[in-house]
C-alpha positions, 0 to 999 in steps of 0.5 A, spaced: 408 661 913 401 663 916 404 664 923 409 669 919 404 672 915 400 674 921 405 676 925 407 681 919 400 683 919 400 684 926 407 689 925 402 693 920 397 694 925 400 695 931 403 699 927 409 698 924 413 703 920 411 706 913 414 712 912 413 716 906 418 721 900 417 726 897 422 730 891 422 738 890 419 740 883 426 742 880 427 734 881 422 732 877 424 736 872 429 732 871 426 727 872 420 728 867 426 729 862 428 721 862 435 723 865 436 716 867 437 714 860 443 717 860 446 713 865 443 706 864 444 702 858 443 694 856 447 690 860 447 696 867 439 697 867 437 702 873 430 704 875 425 709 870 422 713 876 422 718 882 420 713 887 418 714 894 420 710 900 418 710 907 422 707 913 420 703 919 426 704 923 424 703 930 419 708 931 425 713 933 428 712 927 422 713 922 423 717 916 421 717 907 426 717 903 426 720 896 430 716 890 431 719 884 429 715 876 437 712 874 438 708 882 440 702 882 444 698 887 447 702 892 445 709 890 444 713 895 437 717 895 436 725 894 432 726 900 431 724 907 426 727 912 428 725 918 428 727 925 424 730 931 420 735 928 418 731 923 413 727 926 413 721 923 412 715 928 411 709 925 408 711 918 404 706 913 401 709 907 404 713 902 401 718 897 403 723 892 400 728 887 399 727 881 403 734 880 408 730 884 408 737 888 405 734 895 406 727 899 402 725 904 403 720 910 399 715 914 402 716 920 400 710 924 403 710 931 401 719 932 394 717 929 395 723 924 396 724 917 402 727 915 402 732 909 409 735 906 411 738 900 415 736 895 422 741 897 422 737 904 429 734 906 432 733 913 428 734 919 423 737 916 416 739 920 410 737 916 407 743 912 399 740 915 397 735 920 390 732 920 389 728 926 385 729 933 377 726 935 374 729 929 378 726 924 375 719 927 382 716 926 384 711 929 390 707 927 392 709 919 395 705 915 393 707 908 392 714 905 391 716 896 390 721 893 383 723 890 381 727 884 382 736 886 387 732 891 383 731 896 386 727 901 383 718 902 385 715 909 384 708 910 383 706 919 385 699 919 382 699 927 376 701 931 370 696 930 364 698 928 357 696 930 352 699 926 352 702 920 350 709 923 346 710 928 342 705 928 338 699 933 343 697 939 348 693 935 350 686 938 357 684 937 362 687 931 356 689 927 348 690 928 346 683 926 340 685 922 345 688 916 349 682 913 356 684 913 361 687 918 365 692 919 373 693 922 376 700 921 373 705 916 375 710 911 375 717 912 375 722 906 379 730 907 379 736 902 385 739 899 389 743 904 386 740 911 390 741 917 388 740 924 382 736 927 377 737 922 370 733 920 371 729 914 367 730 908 361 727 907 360 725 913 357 720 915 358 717 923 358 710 926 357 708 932 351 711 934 354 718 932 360 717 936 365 716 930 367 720 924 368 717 917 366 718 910 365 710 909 363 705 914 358 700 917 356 693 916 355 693 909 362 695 907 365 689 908 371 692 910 375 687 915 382 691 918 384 695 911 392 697 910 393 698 903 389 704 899 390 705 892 385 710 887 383 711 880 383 718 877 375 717 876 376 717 885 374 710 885 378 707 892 381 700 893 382 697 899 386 691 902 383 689 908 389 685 912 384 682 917 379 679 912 385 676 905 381 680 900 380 688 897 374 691 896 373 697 892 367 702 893 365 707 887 367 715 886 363 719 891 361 713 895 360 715 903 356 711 909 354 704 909 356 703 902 357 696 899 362 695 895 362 695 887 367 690 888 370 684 892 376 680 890 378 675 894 384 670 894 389 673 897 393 671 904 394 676 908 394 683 903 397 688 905 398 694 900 395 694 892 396 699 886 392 699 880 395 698 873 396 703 868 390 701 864 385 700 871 383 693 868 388 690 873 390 690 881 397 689 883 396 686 891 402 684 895 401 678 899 405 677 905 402 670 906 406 667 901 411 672 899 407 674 892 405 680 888 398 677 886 394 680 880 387 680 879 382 682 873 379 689 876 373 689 871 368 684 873 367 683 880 370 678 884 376 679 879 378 673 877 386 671 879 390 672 872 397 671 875 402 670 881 409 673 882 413 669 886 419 664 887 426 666 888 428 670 883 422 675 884 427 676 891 421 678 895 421 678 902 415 681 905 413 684 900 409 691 902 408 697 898 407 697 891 405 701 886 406 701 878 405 707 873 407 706 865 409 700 864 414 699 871 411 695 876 415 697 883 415 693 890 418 694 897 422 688 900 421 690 908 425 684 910 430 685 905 431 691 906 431 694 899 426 695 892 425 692 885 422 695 879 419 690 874 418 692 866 412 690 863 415 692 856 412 685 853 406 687 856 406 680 860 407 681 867 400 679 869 401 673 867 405 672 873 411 667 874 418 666 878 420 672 875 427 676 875 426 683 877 429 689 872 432 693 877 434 691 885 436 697 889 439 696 896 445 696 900 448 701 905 447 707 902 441 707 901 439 707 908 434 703 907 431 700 914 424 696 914 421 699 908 413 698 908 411 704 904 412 705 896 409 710 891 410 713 885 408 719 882 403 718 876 403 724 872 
């Protein structure tokens, strides 16, 4: 199972593919006004929310897929970008506007971060493209969107020697500082594009690299997964290192972090929970969701999701807004959604899913990434 988890781990990095949806403002609408009700009931449950779904592919085949509230197995997605002119290549993370108006892509393979608007469908170029030298870039894999929607990216390659200029640096990290550092993260304003300077600057490796976070005390250890609060706060699943660490609203350079949970296997991807006192991980390492207490540090395990009847198979991108908690199979091929209606999820258990999307006309193929917008 180890060897398994790391290969997976490997795919993520090397990179694998994440693609990302988005959905135009007039389906939100719909969306917004709980249409799915119409065509749910108590024996037939289908899906409560707009859900975002990025593909793997292959690398030529890379696309995000957009399926509407009331989906159930089979269903066909509204929209699918697709295409040459997309630029997609392997994405990771995904990340909407809390407006629902504007999706953004951790494009891993094309070392970028891919922005498009809500009305994308077909082969689709993206409306902004963040990437180049100054970006400091290098291997995205996790992208949230912050307050203002600014734009968080989480680079899960790139050592880091030093916190920022400092005395020659022995090894992954200046051995007078406790810590290490594997990748950073790097923060842009709301409608960047092109090769631009990150915000609040703060460059490592003797100033040859451009990020927001990074040196030997963030502890970050190969992050893939990103998810943030409304207050800004960032959560990062670091894949190399089996833990999420979360940095403060406004944190930049070398910051410790104001959390650090360990207890995962090989994390891949985390979303905060409707109330932000709990963190939802997915956990390639023995094919679980774990949920851990987000208020008190070092976050205490509250309870484990797997077993057979989760039908998790590689579990990667996740999300979780009102009460429903969602989940990207990537071996399977398919999404579920659980409902936290009792308001017992996190206590774990080898649980039914509500809702199981999959089946050919989904089109489906190796998803990682998953996202749900959170009004």
């Amino acid at each position: 199972m180890a060897h398994r988890a790391a290969l997976r781990i490997a795919e993520i990095v090397r990179p694998l593919s994440v693609a990302a949806v988005v959905f135009s403002a007039a389906f939100l609408a719909v969306t917004a006004s709980n249409s799915y009700a119409a065509k749910c009931d108590k024996d037939d449950s289908c899906t409560e929310d707009t859900v975002v779904l990025g593909n793997n592919g292959a690398i030529l085949g890379s696309s995000y897929e957009v399926f509407a509230a009331g989906a159930r197995k089979n269903t066909k997605a509204t929209h699918e970008v697709k295409g040459n002119q997309t630029g997609l290549a392997s994405p990771s993370g995904v990340a909407i506007t809390p407006d629902a108006q504007t999706i953004a892509i951790a494009n891993q393979l094309g070392g970028n971060v891919l922005v498009f608007g809500s009305g994308a469908t077909g082969n689709s170029a993206p409306s902004a493209r963040i990437g180049g030298p100054t970006t400091g870039l290098e291997n995205p894999a996790g992208v949230a969107f912050l307050p203002g929607n600014d734009i968080a990216v989480a680079s899960t390659l790139g050592a880091v020697v030093d916190p920022g200029g400092g005395p020659p640096p022995t090894g992954i990290c200046d051995p007078a500082v406790v810590g290490f550092s594997l990748g950073v993260i790097s923060e842009f304003a709301a409608g960047s594009n092109g090769d631009v300077t990150p915000l609040n600057n703060s460059p490592v490796n003797g100033g040859t690299r451009n990020a927001t976070i990074g040196g030997c005390a963030t502890f970050l250890l190969g992050p893939t997964g990103l998810a943030s609060e409304p207050s800004g706060k960032l959560w990062a699943a670091n894949s190399f290192g089996g833990f999420i660490t979360s940095y403060a609203a406004g944190a930049s350079g070398d910051a410790f972090p104001d959390n650090i949970i360990a207890g995962a296997i090989a994390p891949a991807f985390v979303a905060v929970g409707a109330a932000g006192t709990e963190i939802y991980v997915t956990d390639l390492g023995d094919n679980s969701v774990k949920i851990f207490d987000a208020t008190t540090f070092g976050g205490k395990l509250l309870g484990v999701i797997s077993g057979k009847r989760t039908k998790f198979n590689s579990p990667m991108g996740i999300d979780f807004v009102g009460d429903d908690l969602y989940v990207a199979n990537n071996e399977a091929n398919n999404f579920v959604m659980f409902d936290d209606d009792a308001g017992e999820l996190d206590l774990g258990g080898n649980i039914r899913p509500n809702v199981i999307v999959r089946g050919k006309h989904t089109n489906m193929n190796l998803p990682t990434g998953l996202a749900v917008p959170h009004p």
